[in-house]
N, C-alpha and C positions, 0 to 999 in steps of 0.2 A: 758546481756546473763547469765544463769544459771552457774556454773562450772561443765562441763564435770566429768564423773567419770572412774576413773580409776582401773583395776583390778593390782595390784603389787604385789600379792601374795599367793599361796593357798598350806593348806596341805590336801593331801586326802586318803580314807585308805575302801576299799571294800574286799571282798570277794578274790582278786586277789592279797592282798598287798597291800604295802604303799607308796603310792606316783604316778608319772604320769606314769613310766616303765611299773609298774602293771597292769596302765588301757590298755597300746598301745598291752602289752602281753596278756591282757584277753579281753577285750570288743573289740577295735578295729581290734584283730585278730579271733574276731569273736570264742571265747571259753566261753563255759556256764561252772558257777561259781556254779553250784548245785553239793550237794553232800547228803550222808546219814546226816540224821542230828544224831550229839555224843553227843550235849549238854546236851540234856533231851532226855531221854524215847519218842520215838514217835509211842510207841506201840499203844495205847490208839485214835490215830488220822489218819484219811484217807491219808492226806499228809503225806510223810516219810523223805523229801529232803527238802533244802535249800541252799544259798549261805552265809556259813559262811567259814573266816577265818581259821576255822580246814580243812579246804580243800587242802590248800597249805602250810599252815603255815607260815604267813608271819611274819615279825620281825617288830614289834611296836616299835618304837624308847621312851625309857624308859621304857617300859613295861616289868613285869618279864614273861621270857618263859620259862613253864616249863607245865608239862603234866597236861591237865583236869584244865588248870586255864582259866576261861573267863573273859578279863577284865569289868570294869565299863565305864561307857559312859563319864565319867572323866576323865578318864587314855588315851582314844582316842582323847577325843577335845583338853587336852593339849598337848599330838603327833600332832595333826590337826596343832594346834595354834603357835608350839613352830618352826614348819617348815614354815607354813604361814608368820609370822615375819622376819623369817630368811631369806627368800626368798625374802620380802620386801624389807628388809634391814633397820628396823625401829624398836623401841620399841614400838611403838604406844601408845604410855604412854598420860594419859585422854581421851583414843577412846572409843565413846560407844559399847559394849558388846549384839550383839544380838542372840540369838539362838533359831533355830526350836526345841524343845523337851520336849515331856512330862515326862520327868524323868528319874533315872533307874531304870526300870523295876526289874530287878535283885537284887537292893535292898530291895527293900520292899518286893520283892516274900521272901527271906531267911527271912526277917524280922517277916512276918507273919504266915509264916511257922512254927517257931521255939515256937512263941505264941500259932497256933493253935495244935503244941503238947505237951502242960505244960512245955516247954524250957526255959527256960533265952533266951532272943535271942542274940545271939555271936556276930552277924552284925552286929554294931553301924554305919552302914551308912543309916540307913530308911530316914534322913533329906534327901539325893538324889536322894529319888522317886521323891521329890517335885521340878516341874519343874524350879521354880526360880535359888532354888537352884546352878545349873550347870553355867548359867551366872555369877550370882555374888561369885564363886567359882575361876571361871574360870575369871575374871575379878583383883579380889585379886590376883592370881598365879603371873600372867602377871605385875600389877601394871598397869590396865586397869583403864578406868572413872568410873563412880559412874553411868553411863546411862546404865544398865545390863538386860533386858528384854528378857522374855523366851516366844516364841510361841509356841502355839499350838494347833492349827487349824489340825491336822493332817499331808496328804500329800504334804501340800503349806507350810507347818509352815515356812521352810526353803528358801522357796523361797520367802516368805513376808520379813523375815526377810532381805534377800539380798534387795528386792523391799523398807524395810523400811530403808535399811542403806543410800542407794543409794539416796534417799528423803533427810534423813539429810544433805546429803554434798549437793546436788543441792540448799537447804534455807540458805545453811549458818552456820548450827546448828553445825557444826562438818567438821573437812577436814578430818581425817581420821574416820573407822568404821572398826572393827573387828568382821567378822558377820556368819553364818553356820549351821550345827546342825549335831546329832547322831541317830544311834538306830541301836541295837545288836538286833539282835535275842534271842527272850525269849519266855517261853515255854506256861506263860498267853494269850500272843499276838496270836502266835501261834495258841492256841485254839481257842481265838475267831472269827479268822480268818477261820479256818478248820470247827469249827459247822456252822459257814452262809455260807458253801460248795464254799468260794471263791479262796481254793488254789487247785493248778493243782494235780489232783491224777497220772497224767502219768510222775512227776518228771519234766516235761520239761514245759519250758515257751515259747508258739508262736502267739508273737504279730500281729495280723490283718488278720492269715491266718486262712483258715477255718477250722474248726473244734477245736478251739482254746478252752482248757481247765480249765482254769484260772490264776491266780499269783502264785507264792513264792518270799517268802522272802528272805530279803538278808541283813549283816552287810554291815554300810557304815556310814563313818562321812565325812562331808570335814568343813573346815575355810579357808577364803576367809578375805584377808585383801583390804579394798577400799578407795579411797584416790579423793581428786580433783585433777584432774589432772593438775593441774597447781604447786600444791604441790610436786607432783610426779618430776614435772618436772624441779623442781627447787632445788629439791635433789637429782638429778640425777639415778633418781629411774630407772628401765628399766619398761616401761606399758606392760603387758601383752596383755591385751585386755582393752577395753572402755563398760563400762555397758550403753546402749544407751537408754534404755527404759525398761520400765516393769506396770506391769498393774492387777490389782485385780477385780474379779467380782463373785457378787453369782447368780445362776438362780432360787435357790428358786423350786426348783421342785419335789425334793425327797427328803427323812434322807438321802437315800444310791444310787439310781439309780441318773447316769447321764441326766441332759436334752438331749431327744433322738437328736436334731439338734443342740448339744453343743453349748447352745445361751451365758450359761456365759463365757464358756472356749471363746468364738468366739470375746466374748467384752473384755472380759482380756487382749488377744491379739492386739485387735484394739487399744486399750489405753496404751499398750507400744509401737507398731508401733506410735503412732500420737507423743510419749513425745519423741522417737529416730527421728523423722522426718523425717520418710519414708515412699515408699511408697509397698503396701504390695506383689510386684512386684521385690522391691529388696532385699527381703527374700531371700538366697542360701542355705539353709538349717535347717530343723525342726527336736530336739531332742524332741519326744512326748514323752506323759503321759505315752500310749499304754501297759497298764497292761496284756491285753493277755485275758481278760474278756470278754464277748458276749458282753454287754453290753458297755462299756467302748468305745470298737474301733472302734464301730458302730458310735457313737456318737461323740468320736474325729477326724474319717474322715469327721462327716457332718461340724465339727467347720471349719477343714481347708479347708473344699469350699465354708464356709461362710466367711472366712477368705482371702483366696486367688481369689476368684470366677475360673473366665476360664483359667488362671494361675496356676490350684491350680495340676492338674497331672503332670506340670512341676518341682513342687519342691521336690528334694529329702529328704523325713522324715524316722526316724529308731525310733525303741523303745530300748533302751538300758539294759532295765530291763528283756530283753528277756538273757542277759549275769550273771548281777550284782543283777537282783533278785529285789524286794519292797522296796528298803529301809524306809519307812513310813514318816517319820518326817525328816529324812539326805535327802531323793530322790534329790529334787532340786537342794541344795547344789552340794551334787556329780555329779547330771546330767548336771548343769553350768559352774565346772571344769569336764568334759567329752566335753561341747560343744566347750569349750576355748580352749579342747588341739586338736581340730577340725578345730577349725581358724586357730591356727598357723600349725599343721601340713600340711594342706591341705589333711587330710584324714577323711571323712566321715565314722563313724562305722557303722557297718551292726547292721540288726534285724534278729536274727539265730531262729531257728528252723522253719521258713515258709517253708514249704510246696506248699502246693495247696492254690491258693487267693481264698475271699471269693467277690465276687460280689457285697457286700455292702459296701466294703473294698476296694479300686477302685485307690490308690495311687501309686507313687512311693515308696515304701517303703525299698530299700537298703536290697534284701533279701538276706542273708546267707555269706556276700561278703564286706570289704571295698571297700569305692571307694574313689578313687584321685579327690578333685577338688581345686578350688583356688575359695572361700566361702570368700566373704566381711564380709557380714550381715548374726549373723544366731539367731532363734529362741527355745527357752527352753520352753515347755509347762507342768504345775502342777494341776492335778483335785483333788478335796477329798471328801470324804461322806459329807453331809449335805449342794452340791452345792456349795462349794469354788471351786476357779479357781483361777490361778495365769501363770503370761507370762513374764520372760526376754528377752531382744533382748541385744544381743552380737556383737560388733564392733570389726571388725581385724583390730590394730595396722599395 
């Protein structure tokens, strides 16, 4: 038999703060994390709002706070990393290093900034737009393994990477993995996101309900340490939760539009149900994609009735990004530690700002409200442009 995988450890840091208080404060009590955005000027762009950290002002653990500073997506994963550890109660010294992230953005914007105004450029950090980069940074901090690989497939990056750490410990390759990913809000992203008209002009995000506007984005990193759990249990680690299964698929159908009857997200799924060895009946709950996009929830509801079949208006699903906002390349991550503190609380978070349902949209979807339940098995679902799909299944300890 494979070795089971263990979750023993995560640090995580959104729009609400840092750590799991933040999330029970803001997502699970059902408060949206959008605010004007201060970062940059968003004179220039239809969107005006997002979920960033100047909203509450949360305290980074090691970060300097001090007015009008945004950190780097280094300065968050080693916050992420140095709690995740901590929490473990491990050095995890030679664990491979995996992370969803295409860079910091932030870097290289100051970087080419400064060029493209005859400047010396002052930021000497343009090496950490380069996505490698952050891993094997973040891997030297720690006194991590030499296995440091950076995804980035977009909005799965982070959820492969958990699906690929979780692979290693299951062959053998490794008993523990240090695995996760970032992304701040920045004003490049931003735009390109606002010219394909995909973020919500009415400031608010309402996933599956009708008249649904689009996305915003949101800051969020999490690190997630994973262990066999036989290791775990042999250093008397406390398990959080059990990573049971997970599953990657493309459908091959658009750059950007979802397959309209979510054929890949629907086989992502199936292919971590079959490696947790269940059956898709003992699903208690599904954290979806559910961007808030016409498109998008149309198509993640057809997955989960390809998914669930006559089962499938039994299962209660939320979109949590109707709180914490897109996080792009983090989503997964964060939404994995979202699903995990779901298991052990026995509180399912709402999807806030529904309204009126849309008829296409035909779900249980946990609207505007936690609910209490006591959730064995639950599911994480991750879609991205160009047809990736990615699905963890989560076991309650």
């Amino acid at each position: 038999m494979p070795p089971e995988v263990a979750i023993t450890g995560y640090g995580v840091l959104t729009a609400f703060g840092f750590g799991a208080d933040a999330l029970r404060e803001g997502v699970f009590a059902g408060r949206p994390g959008f605010v004007p955005v201060t970062r940059f000027d968003p004179a220039p762009f239809h969107a005006k709002r997002a979920a960033t950290y100047e909203g509450v002002g949360p305290e980074i653990p090691g970060v300097p706070v001090k007015p009008g500073y945004t950190p780097s997506q280094a300065e968050v994963l080693y916050a992420c990393t140095a709690e995740a550890l901590r929490m473990a109660g491990t050095d995890a010294a030679g664990a491979p290093v995996l992370l969803g992230t295409n860079g910091d953005y932030a870097a290289a914007r100051s970087f080419w900034s400064d060029l493209a105004q005859d400047r010396d450029p002052a930021d000497r950090r343009s090496l950490d737009s380069l996505p490698a980069a952050l891993p094997h940074r973040l891997g030297a901090a720690f006194g991590l393994g030499e296995l440091r690989l950076a995804f980035v497939n977009a909005c799965v990056a982070s959820t492969n990477a958990i699906g690929y750490g979780a692979e290693l410990i299951r062959r053998g390759v490794a008993d523990t993995v240090v695995c996760g990913g970032a992304y701040l809000v920045t004003e490049d992203v931003f735009a390109k996101f606002d010219s394909g008209k995909a973020l919500s002009r009415e400031g608010v995000v309402r996933p599956f309900a009708a008249g649904r506007a689009g996305l915003l984005q949101g800051d969020g990193a999490a690190v997630l340490v994973l262990e066999s759990a036989d290791r775990a249990r042999a250093r008397g680690a406390e398990v959080l939760a059990e990573l049971a299964g997970w599953g990657m698929a493309a459908d091959s159908y658009h750059v950007i539009k979802p397959h309209p009857q979510g054929a890949g997200l629907a086989r992502a799924a199936g292919t971590a149900l079959r490696r947790a060895g269940l059956e898709p009946e003992q699903i208690g709950y599904v954290n979806a994609h559910g961007t808030g996009t016409p498109l998008n929830d149309v198509a993640e509801t057809a997955a989960l009735h390809r998914i669930f079949g006559a089962h499938a208006p039994a299962v209660p699903v939320s979109s949590t990004k109707s709180s914490t906002g897109h996080m792009l390349e983090a989503t997964g991550a964060v939404e994995a530690v979202i699903t995990l503190i779901a298991l052990r609380d026995g509180v399912l978070p709402p999807t806030i700002g529904y309204q009126q349902p849309d008829p296409a949209c035909d779900l249980d979807y946990l609207p505007n409200r936690a609910r209490r339940a006591a959730v064995t098995h639950a599911l994480s679902l991750n879609a991205a442009f160009g047809g990736a799909n990615a699905a963890l299944v989560l076991k309650r300890v």
